[in-house]
C-alpha positions in Angstrom: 0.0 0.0 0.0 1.5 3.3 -1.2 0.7 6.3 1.3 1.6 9.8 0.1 1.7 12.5 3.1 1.6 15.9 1.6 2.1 18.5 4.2 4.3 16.7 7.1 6.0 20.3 8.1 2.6 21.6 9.7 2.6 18.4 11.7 5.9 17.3 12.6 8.5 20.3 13.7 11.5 19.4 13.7 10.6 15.8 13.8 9.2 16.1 17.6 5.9 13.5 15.9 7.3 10.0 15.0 6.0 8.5 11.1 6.8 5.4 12.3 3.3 4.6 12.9 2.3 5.4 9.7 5.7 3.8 7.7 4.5 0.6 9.3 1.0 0.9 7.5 2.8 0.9 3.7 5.8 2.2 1.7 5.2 6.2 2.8 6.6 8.7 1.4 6.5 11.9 3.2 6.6 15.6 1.7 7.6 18.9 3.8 5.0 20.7 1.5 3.2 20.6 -1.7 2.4 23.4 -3.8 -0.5 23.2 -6.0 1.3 22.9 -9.2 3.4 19.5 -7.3 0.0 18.1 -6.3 -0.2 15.5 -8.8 3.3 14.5 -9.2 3.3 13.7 -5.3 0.0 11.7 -5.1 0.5 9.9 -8.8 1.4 6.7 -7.6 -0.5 6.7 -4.0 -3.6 4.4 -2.9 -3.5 6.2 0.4 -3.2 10.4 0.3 -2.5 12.4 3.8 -3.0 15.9 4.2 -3.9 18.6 6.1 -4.9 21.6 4.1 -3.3 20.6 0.4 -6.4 21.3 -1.7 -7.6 18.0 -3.4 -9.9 18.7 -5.9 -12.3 16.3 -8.7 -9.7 17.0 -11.2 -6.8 16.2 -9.1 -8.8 12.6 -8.3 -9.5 12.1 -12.1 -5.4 12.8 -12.7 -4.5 10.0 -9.9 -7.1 7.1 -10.6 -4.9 4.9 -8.2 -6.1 6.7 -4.7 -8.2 4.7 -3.0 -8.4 6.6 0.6 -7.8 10.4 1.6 -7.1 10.9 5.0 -7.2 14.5 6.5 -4.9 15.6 9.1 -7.9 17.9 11.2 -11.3 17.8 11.1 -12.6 20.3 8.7 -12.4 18.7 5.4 -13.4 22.3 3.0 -10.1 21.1 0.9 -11.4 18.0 -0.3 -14.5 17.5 -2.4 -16.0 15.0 -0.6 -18.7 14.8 -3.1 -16.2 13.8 -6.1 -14.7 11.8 -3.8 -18.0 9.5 -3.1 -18.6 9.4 -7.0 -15.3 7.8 -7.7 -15.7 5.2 -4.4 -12.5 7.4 -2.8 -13.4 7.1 1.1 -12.2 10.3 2.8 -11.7 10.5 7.0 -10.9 13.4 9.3 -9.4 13.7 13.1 -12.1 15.0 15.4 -11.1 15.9 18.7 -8.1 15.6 18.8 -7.7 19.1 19.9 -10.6 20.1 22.3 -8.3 20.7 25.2 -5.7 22.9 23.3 -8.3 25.3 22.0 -10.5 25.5 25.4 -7.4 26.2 26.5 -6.0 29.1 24.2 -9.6 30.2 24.1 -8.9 31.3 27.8 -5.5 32.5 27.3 -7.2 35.1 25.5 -9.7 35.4 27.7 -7.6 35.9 31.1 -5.0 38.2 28.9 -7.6 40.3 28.6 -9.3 40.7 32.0 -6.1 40.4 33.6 -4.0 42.3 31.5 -0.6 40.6 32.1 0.9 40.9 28.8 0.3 44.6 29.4 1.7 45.2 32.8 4.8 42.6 32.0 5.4 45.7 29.2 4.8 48.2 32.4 7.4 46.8 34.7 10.1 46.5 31.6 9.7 50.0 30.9 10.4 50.6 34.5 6.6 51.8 35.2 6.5 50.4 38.8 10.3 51.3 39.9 9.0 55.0 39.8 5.5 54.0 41.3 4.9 56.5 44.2 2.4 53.2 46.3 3.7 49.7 46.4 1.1 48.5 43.7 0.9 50.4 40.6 -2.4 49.0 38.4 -3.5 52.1 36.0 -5.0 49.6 33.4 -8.0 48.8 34.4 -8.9 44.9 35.2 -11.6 43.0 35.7 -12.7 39.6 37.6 -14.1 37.4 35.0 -16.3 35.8 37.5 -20.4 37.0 36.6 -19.3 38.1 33.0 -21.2 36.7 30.3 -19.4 34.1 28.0 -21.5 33.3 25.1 -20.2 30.1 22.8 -21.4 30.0 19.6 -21.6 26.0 18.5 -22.1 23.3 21.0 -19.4 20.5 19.9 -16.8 18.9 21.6 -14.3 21.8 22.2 -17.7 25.0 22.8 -19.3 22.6 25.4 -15.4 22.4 27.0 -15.1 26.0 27.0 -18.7 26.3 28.5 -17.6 24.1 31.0 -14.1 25.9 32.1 -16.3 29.4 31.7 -18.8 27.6 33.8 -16.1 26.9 36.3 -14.9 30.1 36.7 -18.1 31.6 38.1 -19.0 32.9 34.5 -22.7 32.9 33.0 -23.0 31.0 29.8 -25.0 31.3 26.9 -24.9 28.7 23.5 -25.8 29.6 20.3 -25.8 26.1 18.4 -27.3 24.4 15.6 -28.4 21.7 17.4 -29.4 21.7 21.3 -28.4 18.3 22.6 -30.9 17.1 25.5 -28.4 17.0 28.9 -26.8 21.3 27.9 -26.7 22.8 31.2 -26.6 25.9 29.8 -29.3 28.4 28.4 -29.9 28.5 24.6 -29.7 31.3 22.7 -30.2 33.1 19.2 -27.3 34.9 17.9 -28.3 37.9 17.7 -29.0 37.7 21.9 -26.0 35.8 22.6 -24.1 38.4 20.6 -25.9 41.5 22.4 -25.7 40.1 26.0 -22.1 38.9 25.8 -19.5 40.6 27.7 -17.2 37.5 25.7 -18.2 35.7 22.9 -16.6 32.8 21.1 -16.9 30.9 18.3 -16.6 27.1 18.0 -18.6 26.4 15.0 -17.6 24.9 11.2 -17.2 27.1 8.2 -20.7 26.3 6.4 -22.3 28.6 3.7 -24.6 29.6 6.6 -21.1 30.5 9.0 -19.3 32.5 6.0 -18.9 35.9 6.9 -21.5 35.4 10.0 -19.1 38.2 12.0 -19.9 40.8 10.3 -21.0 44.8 10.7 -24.7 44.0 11.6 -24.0 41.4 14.6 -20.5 43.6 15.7 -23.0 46.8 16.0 -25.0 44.3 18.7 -22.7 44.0 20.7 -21.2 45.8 23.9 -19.0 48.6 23.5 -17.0 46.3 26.3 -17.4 42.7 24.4 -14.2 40.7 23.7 -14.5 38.7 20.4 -12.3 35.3 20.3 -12.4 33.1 16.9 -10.7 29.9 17.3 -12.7 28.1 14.6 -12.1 29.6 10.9 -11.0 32.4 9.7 -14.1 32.9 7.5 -16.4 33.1 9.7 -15.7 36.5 10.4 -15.7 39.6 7.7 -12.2 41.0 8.4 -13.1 44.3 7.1 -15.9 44.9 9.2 -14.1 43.6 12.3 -11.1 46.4 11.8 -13.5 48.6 11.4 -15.5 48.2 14.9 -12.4 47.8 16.1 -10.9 50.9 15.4 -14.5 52.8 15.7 -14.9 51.4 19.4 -18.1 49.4 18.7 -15.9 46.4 20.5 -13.6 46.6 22.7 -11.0 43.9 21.6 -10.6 40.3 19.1 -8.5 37.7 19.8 -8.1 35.6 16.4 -6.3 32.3 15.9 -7.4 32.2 12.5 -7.6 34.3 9.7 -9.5 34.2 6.4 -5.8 33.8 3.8 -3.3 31.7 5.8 -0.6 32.5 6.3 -1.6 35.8 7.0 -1.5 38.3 4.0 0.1 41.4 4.3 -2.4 43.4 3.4 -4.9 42.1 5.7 -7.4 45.1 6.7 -6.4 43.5 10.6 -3.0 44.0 10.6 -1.5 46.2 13.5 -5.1 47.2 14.2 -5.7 48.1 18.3 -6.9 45.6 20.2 -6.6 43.2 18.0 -4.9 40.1 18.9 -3.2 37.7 16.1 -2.0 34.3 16.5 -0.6 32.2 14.0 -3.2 29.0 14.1 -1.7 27.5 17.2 -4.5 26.9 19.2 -4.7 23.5 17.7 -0.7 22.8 18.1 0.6 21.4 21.5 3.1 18.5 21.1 0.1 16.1 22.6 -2.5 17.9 20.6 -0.4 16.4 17.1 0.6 13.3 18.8 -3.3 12.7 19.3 -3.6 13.2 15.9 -1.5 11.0 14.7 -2.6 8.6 16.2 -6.0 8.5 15.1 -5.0 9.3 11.4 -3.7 5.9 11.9 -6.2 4.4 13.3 -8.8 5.8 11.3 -6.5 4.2 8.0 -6.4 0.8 10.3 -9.4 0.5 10.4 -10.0 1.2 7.0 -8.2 -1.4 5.7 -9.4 -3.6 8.2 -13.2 -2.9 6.3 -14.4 -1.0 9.2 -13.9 2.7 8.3 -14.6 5.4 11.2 -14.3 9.1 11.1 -15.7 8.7 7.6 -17.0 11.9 6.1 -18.5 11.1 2.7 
């Protein structure tokens, strides 16, 4: 069985993530990156493609009539036509939750960055703020106890109903904006527009549908709280980036915290660039060394069991 693993750099640095596991399921051959134009060539030969945001598209499938399986290395799967893939019998598999922890986690890095404000006062006492400080604790920036704020989490799966939980936990109130209400959610149920309006944070957790494209934009900024925090962990298309920089800079929000952008890597010229308030992180959320050793591991599995005639994780 020939496996062809297209982007290895963005899950392996510096080999810290073994292939092992996946040389033992066939002769794999493993490439840093692949640019469009190399797509083909890398995947001509291959019964088994790995990737995790190389586009694979029903021409690509049509040019290599030997893969059999496409296995995705996350789990949105908006680079493969799924569709195409069904027609030609091609079975296609993603990693879910693999990262739930990670991006609770980063979710409230964010969140206690900005209550807290210790990135900011870690600038004061550098600059030599509290050496001159007349009173033994110097706190000009306002903070805040995140305790009785409002967290509202827009969609309820794994890694939303973790961060409902940890917001739960500290003494927060908690909204949820999903799709679909499962029967034991603790928490109360919301519309958007009133989970966007109440929150004093909100967060989004939710796939990039046609319904999600673009769902961050002027009309449900202009709902919110002069005060409100926005985090995106999920896509970077669910928000309109021109209409975020622009609330940002006119004050109708307060701050934004994104791990994901629209064009990654980020383009120069996005309208968020060195905007205030505005936080940028390079889609790391999903990244701890446990977080890609998880995934691994069930990238294998989920081609095990494939082979084995008992596919899981399938999406088509």
């Amino acid at each position: 069985m020939k496996i062809a693993v297209l982007d290895w750099q963005t899950v392996s640095v510096n080999g810290d993530i073994s292939p092992a596991a996946l040389e033992e399921l066939g002769e794999t051959v493993f490439y840093p990156l692949t640019s469009p134009g190399e797509t083909v060539s890398h995947i001509s030969d291959a019964e088994i493609v790995l990737c995790n945001k190389v586009l694979i598209t029903s021409e690509i499938m049509d040019a290599c009539p030997k893969i059999r399986y496409i296995g995705v290395f996350a789990t949105g799967y908006n680079n493969i036509d799924v569709e195409a893939a069904a027609e030609r019998g091609i079975t296609v598999c993603n990693a879910g939750e693999y990262s739930t922890n990670a991006v609770a986690q980063q979710t409230f890095a964010y969140i206690l960055d900005r209550f807290s404000r210790v990135r900011d006062y870690d600038d004061a006492v550098r600059k030599g703020e509290w050496e001159s400080s007349p009173t033994f604790s110097y706190f000009p920036i306002p903070t805040d106890e995140i305790a009785g704020k409002t967290l509202a989490v827009v969609g309820y799966g794994s890694i939303g109903r973790t961060v409902a939980r940890i917001g739960a936990a500290f003494g927060m109130r908690v909204i949820v904006n999903t799709r679909t209400v499962p029967a034991d959610c603790p928490f109360e149920v919301t519309d958007l527009s009133t989970a966007a309006s109440q929150a004093d944070v909100i967060t989004f957790h939710c796939p990039l549908t046609e319904k999600t494209k673009g769902m961050v934009n002027s009309e449900l900024l202009g709902m919110m709280k002069p005060s409100a925090v926005l985090i995106n962990t999920s896509r970077g298309g669910v928000v309109c980036e021109a209409d975020l920089a622009a609330a940002l800079k006119n004050g109708v929000i307060s701050a934004a915290y994104l791990d994901v952008l629209d064009k990654e890597p980020m383009s120069p010229d996005t309208p968020l660039k060195g905007i205030p308030g505005c936080t940028i992180t390079p889609h790391t959320a999903w990244a701890p060394f446990e977080t890609r050793s998880r995934l691994m591991n069930i990238v294998c599995g989920n081609i095990q069991a494939w082979l084995d005639g008992k596919p899981v994780n399938k999406v088509n």
